[in-house]
C-alpha positions in Angstrom: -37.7 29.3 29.1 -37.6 31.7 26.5 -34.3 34.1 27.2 -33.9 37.3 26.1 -32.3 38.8 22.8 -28.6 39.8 23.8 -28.5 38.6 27.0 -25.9 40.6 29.1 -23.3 39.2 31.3 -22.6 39.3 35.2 -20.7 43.1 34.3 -22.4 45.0 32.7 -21.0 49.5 32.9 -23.9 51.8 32.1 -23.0 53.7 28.7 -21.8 56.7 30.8 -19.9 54.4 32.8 -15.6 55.8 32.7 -14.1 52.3 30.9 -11.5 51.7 29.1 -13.0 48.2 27.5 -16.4 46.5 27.5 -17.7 43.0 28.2 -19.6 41.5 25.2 -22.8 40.4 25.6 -22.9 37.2 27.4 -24.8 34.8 24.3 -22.1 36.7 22.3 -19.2 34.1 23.1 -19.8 30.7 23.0 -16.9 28.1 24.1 -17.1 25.0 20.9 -14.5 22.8 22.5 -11.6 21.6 23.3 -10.1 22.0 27.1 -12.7 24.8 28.3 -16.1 23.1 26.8 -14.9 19.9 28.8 -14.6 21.6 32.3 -17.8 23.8 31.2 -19.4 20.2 30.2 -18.4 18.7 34.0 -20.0 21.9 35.6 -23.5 21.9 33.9 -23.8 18.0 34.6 -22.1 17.3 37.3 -20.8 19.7 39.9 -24.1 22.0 39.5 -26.8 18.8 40.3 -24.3 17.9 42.8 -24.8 21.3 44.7 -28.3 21.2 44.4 -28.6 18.0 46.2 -25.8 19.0 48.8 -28.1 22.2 49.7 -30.5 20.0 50.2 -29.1 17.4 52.4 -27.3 20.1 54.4 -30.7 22.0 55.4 -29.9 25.1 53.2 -33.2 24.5 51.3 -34.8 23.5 54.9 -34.0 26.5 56.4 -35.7 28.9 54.1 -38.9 26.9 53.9 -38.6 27.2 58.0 -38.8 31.4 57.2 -41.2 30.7 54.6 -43.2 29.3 57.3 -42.7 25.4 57.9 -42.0 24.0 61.8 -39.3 22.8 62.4 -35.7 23.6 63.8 -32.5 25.8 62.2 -30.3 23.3 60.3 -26.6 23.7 60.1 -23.5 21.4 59.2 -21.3 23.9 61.5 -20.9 26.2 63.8 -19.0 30.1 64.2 -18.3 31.3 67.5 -20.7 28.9 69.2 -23.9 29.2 66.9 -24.8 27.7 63.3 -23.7 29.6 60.6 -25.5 32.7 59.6 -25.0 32.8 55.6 -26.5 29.9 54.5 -28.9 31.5 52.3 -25.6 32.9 50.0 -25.1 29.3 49.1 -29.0 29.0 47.7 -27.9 32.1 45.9 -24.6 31.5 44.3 -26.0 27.9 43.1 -29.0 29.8 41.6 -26.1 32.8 39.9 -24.8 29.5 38.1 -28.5 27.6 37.2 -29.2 30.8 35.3 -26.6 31.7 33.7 -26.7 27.9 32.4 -30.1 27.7 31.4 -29.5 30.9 29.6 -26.9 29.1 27.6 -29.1 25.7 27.1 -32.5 24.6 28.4 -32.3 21.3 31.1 -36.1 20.8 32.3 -34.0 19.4 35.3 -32.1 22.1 36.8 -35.1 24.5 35.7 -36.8 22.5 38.0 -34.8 22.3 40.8 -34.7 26.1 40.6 -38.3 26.8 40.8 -38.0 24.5 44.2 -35.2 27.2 45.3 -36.9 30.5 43.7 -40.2 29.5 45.2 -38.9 29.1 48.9 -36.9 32.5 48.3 -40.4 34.2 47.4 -42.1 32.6 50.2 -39.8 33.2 52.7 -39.2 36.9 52.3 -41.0 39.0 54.2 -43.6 41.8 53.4 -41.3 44.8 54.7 -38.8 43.2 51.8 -36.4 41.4 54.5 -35.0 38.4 53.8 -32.6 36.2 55.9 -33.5 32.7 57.0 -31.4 32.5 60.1 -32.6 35.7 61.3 -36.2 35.0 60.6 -36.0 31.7 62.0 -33.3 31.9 65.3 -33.5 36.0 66.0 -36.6 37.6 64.3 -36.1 41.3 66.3 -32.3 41.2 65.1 -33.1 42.2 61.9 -29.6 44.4 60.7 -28.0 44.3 64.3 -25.0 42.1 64.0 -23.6 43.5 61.0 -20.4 42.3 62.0 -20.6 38.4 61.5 -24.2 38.6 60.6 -23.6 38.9 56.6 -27.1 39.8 56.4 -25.8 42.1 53.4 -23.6 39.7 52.4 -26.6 37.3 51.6 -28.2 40.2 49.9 -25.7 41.1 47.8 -25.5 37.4 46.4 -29.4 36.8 46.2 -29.1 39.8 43.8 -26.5 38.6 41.7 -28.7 35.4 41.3 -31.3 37.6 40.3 -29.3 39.5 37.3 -28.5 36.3 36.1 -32.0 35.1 36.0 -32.9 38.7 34.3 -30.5 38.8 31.9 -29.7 35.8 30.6 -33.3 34.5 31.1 -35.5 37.3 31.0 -37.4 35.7 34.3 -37.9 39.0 36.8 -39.2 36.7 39.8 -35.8 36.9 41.8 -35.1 40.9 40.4 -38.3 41.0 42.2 -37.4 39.4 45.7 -33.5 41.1 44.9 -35.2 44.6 44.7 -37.5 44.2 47.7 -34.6 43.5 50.1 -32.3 46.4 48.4 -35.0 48.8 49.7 -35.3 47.0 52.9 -31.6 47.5 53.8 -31.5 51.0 52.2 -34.1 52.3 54.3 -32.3 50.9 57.4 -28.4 51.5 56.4 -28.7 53.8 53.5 -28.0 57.2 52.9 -30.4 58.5 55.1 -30.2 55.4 57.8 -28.2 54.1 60.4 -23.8 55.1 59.9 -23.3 51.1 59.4 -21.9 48.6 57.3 -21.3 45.1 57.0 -18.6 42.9 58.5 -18.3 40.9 54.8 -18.0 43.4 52.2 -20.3 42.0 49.3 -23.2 44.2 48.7 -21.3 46.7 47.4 -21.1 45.5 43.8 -24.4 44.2 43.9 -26.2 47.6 44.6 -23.8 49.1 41.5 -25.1 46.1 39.7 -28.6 46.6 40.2 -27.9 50.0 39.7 -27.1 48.9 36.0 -29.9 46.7 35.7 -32.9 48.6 37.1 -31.4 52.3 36.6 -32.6 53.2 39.7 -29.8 55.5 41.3 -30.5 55.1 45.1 -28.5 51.8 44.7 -25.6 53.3 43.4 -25.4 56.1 46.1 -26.1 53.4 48.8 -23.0 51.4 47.4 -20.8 54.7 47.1 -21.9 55.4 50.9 -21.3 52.0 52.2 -17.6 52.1 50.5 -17.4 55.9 52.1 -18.0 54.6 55.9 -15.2 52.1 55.9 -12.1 52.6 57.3 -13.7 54.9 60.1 -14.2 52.3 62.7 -17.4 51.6 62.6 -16.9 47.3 63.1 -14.3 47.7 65.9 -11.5 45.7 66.1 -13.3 42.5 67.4 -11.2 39.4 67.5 -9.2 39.8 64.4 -8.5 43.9 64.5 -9.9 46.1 62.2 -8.2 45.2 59.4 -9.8 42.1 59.5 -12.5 43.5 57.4 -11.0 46.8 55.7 -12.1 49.0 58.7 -8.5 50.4 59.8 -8.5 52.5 57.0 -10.6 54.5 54.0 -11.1 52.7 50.8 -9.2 55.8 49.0 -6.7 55.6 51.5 -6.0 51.9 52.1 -2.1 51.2 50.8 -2.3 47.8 50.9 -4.4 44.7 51.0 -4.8 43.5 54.5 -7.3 41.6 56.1 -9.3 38.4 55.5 -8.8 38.1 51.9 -12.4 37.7 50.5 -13.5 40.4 51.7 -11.0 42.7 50.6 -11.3 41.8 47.3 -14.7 42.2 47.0 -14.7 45.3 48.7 -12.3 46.4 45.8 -14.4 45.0 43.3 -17.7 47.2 44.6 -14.8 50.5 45.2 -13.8 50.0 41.2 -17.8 49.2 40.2 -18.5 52.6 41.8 -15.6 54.5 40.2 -15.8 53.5 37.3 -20.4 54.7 37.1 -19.4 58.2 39.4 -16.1 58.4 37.4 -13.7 58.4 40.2 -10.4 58.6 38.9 -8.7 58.6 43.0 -11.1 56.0 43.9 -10.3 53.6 40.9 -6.0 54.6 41.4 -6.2 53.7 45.1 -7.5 50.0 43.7 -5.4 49.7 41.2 -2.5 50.4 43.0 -3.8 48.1 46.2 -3.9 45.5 43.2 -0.7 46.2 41.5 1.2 45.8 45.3 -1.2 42.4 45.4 0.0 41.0 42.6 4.1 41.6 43.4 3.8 40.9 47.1 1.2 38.8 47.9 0.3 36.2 45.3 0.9 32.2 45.2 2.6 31.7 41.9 -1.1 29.5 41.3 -2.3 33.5 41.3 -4.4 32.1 44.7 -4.4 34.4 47.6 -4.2 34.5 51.5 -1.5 33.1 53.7 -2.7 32.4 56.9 -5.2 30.1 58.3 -5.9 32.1 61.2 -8.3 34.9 59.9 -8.2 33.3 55.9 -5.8 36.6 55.9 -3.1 38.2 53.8 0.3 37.5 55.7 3.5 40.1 55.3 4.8 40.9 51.9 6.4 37.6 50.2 4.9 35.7 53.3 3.7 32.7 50.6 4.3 29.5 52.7 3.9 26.8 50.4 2.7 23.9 53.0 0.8 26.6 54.8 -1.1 27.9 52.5 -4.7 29.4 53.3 -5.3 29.9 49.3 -8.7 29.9 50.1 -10.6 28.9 46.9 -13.5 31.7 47.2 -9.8 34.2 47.6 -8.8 33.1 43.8 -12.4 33.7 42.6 -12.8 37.3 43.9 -9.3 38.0 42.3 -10.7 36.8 38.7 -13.8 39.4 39.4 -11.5 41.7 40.9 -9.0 41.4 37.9 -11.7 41.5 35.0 -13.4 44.6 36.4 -9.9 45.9 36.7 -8.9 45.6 33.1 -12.7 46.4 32.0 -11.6 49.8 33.5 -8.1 50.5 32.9 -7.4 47.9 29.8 -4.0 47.2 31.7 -3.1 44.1 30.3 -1.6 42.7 33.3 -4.8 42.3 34.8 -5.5 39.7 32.0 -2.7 37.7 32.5 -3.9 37.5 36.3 -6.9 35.9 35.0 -5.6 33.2 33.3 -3.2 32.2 35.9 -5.5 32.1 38.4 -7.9 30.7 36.4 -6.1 27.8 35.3 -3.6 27.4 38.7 -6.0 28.7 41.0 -9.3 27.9 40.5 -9.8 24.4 39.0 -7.8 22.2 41.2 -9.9 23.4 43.5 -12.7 20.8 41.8 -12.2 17.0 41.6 -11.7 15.5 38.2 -15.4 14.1 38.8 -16.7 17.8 39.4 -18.3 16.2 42.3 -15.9 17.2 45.3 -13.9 20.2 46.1 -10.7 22.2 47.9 -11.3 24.9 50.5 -7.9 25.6 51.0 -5.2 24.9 47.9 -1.5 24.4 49.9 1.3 24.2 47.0 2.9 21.5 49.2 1.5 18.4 50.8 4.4 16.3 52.6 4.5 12.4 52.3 4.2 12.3 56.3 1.8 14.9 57.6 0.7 15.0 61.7 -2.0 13.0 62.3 -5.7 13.9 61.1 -8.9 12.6 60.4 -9.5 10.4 57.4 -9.8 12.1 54.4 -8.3 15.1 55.7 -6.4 16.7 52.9 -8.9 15.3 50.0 -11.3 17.2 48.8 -14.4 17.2 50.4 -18.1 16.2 48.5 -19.0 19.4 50.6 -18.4 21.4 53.3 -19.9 23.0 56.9 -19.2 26.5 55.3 -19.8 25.8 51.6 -19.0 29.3 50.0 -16.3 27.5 47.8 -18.6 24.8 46.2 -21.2 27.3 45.0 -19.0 30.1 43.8 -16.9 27.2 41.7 -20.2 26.8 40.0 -21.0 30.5 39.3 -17.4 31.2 38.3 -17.4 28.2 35.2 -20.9 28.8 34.5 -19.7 32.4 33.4 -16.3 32.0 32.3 -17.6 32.4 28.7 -18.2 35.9 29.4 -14.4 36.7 30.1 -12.9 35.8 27.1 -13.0 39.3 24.7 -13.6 42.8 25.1 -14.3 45.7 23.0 -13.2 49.0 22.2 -13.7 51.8 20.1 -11.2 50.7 17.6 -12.6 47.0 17.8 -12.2 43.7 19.6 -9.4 42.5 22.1 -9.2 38.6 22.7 -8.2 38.3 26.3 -8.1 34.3 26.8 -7.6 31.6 24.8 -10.4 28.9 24.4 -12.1 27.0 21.4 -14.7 29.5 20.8 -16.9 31.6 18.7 -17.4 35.3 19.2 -19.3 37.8 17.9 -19.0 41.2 18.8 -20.7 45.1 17.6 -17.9 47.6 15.9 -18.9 51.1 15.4 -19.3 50.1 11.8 -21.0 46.5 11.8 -21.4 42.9 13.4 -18.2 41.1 13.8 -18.2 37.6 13.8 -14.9 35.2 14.6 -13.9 31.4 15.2 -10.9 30.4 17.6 -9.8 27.3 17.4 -7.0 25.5 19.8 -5.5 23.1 21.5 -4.1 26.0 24.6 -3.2 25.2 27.5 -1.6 22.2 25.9 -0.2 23.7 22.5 0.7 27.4 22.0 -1.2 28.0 18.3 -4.3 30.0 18.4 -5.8 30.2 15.1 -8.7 33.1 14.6 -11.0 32.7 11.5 -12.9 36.2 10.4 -16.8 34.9 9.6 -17.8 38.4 8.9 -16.9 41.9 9.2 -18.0 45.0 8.2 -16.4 46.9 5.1 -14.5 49.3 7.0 -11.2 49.2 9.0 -11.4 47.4 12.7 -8.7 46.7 15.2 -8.1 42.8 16.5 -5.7 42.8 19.4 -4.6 39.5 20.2 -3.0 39.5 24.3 0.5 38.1 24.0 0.4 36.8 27.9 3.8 37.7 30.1 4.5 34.4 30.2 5.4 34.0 26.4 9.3 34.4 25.6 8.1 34.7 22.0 5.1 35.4 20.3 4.3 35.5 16.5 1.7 36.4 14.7 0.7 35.7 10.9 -1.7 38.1 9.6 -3.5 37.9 6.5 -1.3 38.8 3.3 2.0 39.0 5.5 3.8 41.8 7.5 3.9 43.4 11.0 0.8 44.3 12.8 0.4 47.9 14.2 1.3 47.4 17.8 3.0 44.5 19.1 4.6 45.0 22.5 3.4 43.7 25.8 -0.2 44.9 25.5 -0.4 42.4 22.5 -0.2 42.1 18.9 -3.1 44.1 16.7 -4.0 44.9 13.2 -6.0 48.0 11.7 -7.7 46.3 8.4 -10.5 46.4 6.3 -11.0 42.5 7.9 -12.7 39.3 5.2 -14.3 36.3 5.3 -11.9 33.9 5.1 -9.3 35.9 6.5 -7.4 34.3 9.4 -4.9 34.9 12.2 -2.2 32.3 13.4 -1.0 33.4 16.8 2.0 31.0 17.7 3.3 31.1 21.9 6.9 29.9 22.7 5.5 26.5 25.2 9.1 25.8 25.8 9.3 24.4 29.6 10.4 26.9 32.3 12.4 26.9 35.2 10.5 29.8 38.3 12.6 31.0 40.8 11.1 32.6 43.5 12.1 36.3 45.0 15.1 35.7 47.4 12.4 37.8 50.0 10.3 34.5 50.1 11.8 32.6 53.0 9.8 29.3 52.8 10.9 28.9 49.5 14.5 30.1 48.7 16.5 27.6 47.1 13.8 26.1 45.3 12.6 26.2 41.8 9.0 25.6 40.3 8.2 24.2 36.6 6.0 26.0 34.3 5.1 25.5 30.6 2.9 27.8 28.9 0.2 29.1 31.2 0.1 26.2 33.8 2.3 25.9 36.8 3.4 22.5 37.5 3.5 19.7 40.9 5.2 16.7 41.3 2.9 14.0 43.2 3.8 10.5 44.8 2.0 8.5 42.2 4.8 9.4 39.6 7.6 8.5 41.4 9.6 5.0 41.5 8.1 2.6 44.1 9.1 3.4 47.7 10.5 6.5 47.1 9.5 9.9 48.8 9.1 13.5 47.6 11.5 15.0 50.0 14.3 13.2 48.7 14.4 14.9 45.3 15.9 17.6 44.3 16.5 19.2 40.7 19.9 20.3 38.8 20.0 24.2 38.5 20.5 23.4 34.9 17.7 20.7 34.2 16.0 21.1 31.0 12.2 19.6 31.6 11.2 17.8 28.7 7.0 17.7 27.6 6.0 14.0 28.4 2.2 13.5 27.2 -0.4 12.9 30.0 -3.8 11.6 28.1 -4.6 9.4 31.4 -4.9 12.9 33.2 -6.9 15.0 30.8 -7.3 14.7 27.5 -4.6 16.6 25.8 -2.7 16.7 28.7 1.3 17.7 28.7 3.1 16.6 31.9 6.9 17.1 32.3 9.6 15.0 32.5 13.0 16.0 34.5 15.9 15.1 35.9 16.2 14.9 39.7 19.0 13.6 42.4 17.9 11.5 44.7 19.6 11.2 48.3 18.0 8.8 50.8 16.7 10.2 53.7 16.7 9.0 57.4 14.1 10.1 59.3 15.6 9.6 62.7 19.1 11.8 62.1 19.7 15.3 63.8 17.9 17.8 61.2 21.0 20.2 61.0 24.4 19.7 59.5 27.3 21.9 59.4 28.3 24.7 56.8 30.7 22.9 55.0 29.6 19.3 56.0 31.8 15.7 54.9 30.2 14.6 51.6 31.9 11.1 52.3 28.9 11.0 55.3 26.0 11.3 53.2 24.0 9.2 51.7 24.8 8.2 47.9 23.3 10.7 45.4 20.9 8.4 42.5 20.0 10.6 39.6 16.4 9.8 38.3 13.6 10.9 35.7 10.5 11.8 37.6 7.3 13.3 36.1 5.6 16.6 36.7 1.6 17.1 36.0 -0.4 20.3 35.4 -1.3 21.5 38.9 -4.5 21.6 38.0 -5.0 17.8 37.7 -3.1 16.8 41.3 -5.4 14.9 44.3 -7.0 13.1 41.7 -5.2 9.7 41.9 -5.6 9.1 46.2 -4.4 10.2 48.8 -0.3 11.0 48.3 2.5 14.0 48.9 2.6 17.0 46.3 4.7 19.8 46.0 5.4 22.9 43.6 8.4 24.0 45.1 11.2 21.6 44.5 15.0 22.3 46.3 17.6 22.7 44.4 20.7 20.6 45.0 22.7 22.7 47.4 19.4 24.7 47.8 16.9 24.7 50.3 14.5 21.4 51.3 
């Protein structure tokens, strides 16, 4: 497949659109090594043919052939509220989001064939009115658009249209834009403007429509997504067995003070509410996000950036309700935040938004796969205890798939375009936002701009930028120094301070070189987290951090027989880097001091305020090894936590 010349990315504003920053072109960065071009590497070989043969074996693939027209019966691995699941088809699509942006980045006559399997049956099974929903078709053919509470026939929509963006842009290949465009103006002539007051339980569509807005400049999608984002809050899904804050209902978009809710779907209701802004320029629309974001972030996030407390309703708990053993963290929850967060910074340029990326990125997102890229987390709990209540085997592992698969598939889409997050332009010039091995090209106002990063982040803190070209007049580099960092330094070309170092990074206004280059050095000293004294489940513990990674300590790095409960760190411990190649390549684990008091399982779980020290057990004092959160579960079955007690703390 031939694909097209500067190939856009998954965000792409109009020219009119009210932004502070701009995505590059997608072909415009290119990851050349090091820790990123591994995980990308693992993705295209591994965890991508693994999902297409998963969809396979789980009837995904079956089902649309059924609406296509083949006999057989409705396949599904599980069930919700007593029937199979209804948004299968979103699966088909999210794996597709991730085939094309792939092929757009290299050919692979294998996964361009496996696609034309899935793009055919999509084709086939749509119907000539433009509808297209397998379970529907197949299980309720007259219910087309009636249970738009747990039907997520928009939901499927919205993601079959993503998948066909991808395919357009990066490929050039209309025959999903096609299918994508078909059911836009199926469900706009139902729900639209002019249709039925409705909208869908799973929030989705939304930035789809603004998407194909942007890709086919046909305006009816932008007004249907500005509509859709007007009804909620007004009642229309009822309260249902969750309340109406379940999905965003209880109150207007603009009005909303909070999150609240089953955490996907708010923040992809918030991605579509800043998509809209941001092309109808919307300055109370984009302020109410940004401000539901910036309450988020202090309130509400896992120090992993991953998102949603409770298991119940895959919800948002109180403020500072962040369980660590309890954790929902719901893997799809820390992808929407990324998309949330980069169309956020696209259009405000608040740096913070950046630094959310990263986090959850790194903390978040990949220990949700398997070292293998072949299994995968649903839920990501900070805290797993040596002796958990009986379960099933295996429960607790990651899982080759699942019943609802939303996780595996969006895993996929989210690596396969990770490329396209890593810069941004302005204006004045280019802003790197994340750190990778990577080249990157990129259109001043006065010429092509072309640079090479090289480094060894997360594991070391120098990030070293090369200028390949550059036009002859003055440009702006802004490097982000991440909130992390204690220190940051820069070394610019010829010496002396840069024009505006500070917390929304360090930048330089120069008539730029070949040969020129740019040594940004981060402070990877080890840190001690405590958490905010209003998180109950956790006061009296500390966490372990070194540059952007969060740390765990598992069961297979302590001495023989020993448990995780029985540790506890010094207030003053100093963690020291202890080199982890077995892990990762490149890997830095820590090493720290812990006491270690025997525990007995069978004594009274309470003691007094001032209790007799000559009754405990006798205190050991041992070196124990944290990894990169990232890398745990990948050595069996064992206990994990990020949250260690302090002594005289908190277990």
């Amino acid at each position: 497949m031939a694909r097209p010349v500067r190939w856009a990315g998954s965000v792409l504003p109009t020219d009119a659109a009210a932004v502070a920053l701009r995505p590059l072109r997608a072909e415009d960065v290119s990851i050349t090594g090091g820790f990123w071009a591994e995980r990308l590497r693992v993705n295209r070989e591994h965890t991508i043919p693994h999902g297409f043969d998963q969809l396979d074996r789980a009837g995904n693939l079956h089902d649309l052939r059924l609406a296509a027209g083949a006999t057989g019966s409705y396949r599904a691995l599980g069930l919700m509220f007593g029937a199979p699941f209804p948004f299968l088809d979103s699966d088909v699509y999210k794996w597709l989001e991730a085939a094309g942006w792939e092929l757009g980045r290299e050919g692979s006559a294998e996964l361009e064939r496996q696609a034309d399997i899935a793009i055919d049956l999509i084709a086939r099974a749509q119907r000539p009115d433009g509808y297209l929903n397998s379970f529907v078709q197949v299980l309720a053919p007259a219910q087309a658009y009636v249970d738009l509470r747990w039907g997520h026939e928009l939901y499927c929509i919205g993601h079959l249209i993503q998948a066909a963006i991808a395919w357009k842009r990066a490929l050039g290949d209309d025959r999903l834009l096609e299918v994508a465009v078909r059911a836009a103006e199926s469900l706009e002539r139902a729900l639209g403007p002019e249709g039925r007051n409705a909208i869908d339980g799973h929030p989705e569509i939304e930035m789809a429509l603004v998407e194909l807005y942007r890709t086919t400049g046909d305006r009816r999608h932008l007004e249907t997504a500005a509509v859709f984002l007007e009804r909620r809050g007004h009642g229309l899904l009822g309260s249902d067995r969750f309340g109406a804050a379940y999905w965003q209902d209880h109150a207007t978009v603009r009005a909303a003070p909070t999150v609240a809710g089953h955490a996907v779907r708010q923040l992809y209701l918030d991605c579509g509410a800043i998509d809209v802004a941001t092309e109808l320029g919307d300055t109370e629309l984009l302020e109410a996000v940004h401000r539901r974001w910036r309450n988020m972030v202090a309130t509400r996030t896992y120090l992993t950036g991953g998102l949603g407390s409770r298991h119940r309703d895959e919800s948002f708990g109180d403020p500072y309700e962040l369980p660590p053993d309890q954790a929902y963290a719901e893997s799809c929850a820390a992808i929407a935040s990324v998309m949330l967060a980069w169309r956020l910074l696209l259009a405000t340029g608040d740096p913070s938004c950046a630094d959310v990326i990263e986090r959850t990125m790194l903390n978040g997102i990949l220990p949700a796969i398997g070292r293998t890229g072949t299994s995968f987390f649903y839920v990501n709990p900070l805290q797993r205890r040596t002796v958990p209540a009986a379960a099933d085997a295996g429960a607790g592992e990651r899982q080759a798939w699942y019943p609802c698969a939303c996780c595996p598939p969006n895993l996929m889409r989210t690596l396969s375009s990770w490329e396209q997050l890593l810069a941004t332009t302005d204006a004045r010039g280019i802003q790197i936002q994340q750190y990778a091995e990577a080249d990157v090209r990129a259109d001043v106002p006065w010429g092509e701009v072309r640079l090479a990063m090289t480094t060894g982040y997360p594991w070391t803190g120098r990030v070293t930028i090369d200028i390949v070209a550059a036009p002859t007049e003055p440009w702006t580099l802004t490097l982000r120094r991440p909130a992390w960092a204690r220190e940051a330094e820069v070394a610019w070309p010829g010496g002396g301070p840069g024009d505006g170092p500070g917390r929304d990074g360090s930048s330089r206004t120069s008539i730029w070189r070949p040969g020129d280059c740019v040594v940004l050095e981060l402070d990877m000293e080890p840190r001690i987290i405590l958490p905010d004294a209003r998180i109950d489940a956790i006061r009296g513990c500390v966490a372990l951090e070194r540059g952007p990674l969060v740390y765990c300590v598992e069961t297979a790095d302590l001495p023989p027989g020993a448990m995780l409960e029985e540790f506890r760190l010094e207030p003053a411990v100093v963690p020291v880097p202890d080199p982890r190649p077995e892990l990762l390549d490149g890997a830095v684990g820590l090493s720290v001091s812990a006491t270690r008091r025997p525990l007995d399982d069978h004594a009274w779980p309470y003691e007094e305020t001032s209790p007799d020290l000559s009754l405990q057990s006798p205190v050991e004092t041992e070196e124990i090894r944290a990894i990169p959160y990232l890398a745990w579960a990948n050595r069996g079955p064992g206990a994990m936590r990020v949250w260690i007690p302090r002594d005289g703390g908190a277990v």
